[in-house]
N, C-alpha and C positions, 0 to 999 in steps of 0.2 A: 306158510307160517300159521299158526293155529289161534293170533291175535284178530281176531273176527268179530264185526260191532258187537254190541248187547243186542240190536233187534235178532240179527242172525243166531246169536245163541240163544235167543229167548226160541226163536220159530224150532231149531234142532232140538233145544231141553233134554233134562238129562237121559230120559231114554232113548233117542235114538243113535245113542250107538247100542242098545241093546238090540233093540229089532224098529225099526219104520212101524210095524204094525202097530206099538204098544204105543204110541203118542209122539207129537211133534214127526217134523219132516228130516228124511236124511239128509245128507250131506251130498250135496248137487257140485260143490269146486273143490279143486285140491285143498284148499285153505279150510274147507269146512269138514271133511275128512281127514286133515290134520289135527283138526280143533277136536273133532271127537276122538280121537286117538288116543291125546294128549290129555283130555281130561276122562277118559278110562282108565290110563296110566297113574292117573293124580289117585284118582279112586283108590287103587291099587293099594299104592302109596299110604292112604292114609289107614291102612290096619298095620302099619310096619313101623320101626324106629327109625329109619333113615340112615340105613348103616350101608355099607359098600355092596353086599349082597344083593340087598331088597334092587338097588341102582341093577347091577349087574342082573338080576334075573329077568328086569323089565329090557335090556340090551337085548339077554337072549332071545326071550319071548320075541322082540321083533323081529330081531332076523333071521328068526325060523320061518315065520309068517311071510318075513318078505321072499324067502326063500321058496317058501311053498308056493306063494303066488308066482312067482318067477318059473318054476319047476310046470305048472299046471296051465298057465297060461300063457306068457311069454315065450317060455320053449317052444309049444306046436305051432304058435302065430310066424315066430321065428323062420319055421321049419317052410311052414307054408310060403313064407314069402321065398324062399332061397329055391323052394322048387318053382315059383311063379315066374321068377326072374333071374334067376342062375347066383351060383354062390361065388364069391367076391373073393376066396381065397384059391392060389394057381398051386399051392403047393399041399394041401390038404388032404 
């Protein structure tokens, strides 16, 4: 959930979901990667009128993303393990 004290959003600030490099620390737990997600999204948000679109393009934009990370990383980890350990489906 991206509801994370004020100290912890004070330490991340609003740049590090740009880059870690440009100030404050990234996001070390899922909750603090959710929080900067979340309020990139907001960011977003605020050049737009709040219409079903602006909602729907931020839907899309994630789940390309998660997709992409899904595609690029969890596939060959995937892959890795089913060769490490044998693959779990007898009819495949």
């Amino acid at each position: 959930m991206p509801y994370v004290d004020q100290a912890t959003r004070d330490a991340l600030a609003d740049n590090a979901y740009y880059s870690t490099s440009v100030g404050g620390d990234g996001p070390i737990t899922a909750g603090e990667l959710n929080y900067c997600i979340t309020r990139l999204c907001d960011r977003y948000l605020s050049e737009s009128k709040h219409k079903y679109t602006d909602y729907n393009e931020i839907i899309g934009v994630l789940e390309c993303a998660k997709l992409e990370f899904y595609r690029r990383l969890i596939v060959p980890y995937e892959d890795q393990k089913k060769e490490e350990n044998g693959d779990v489906y007898d009819n495949a």
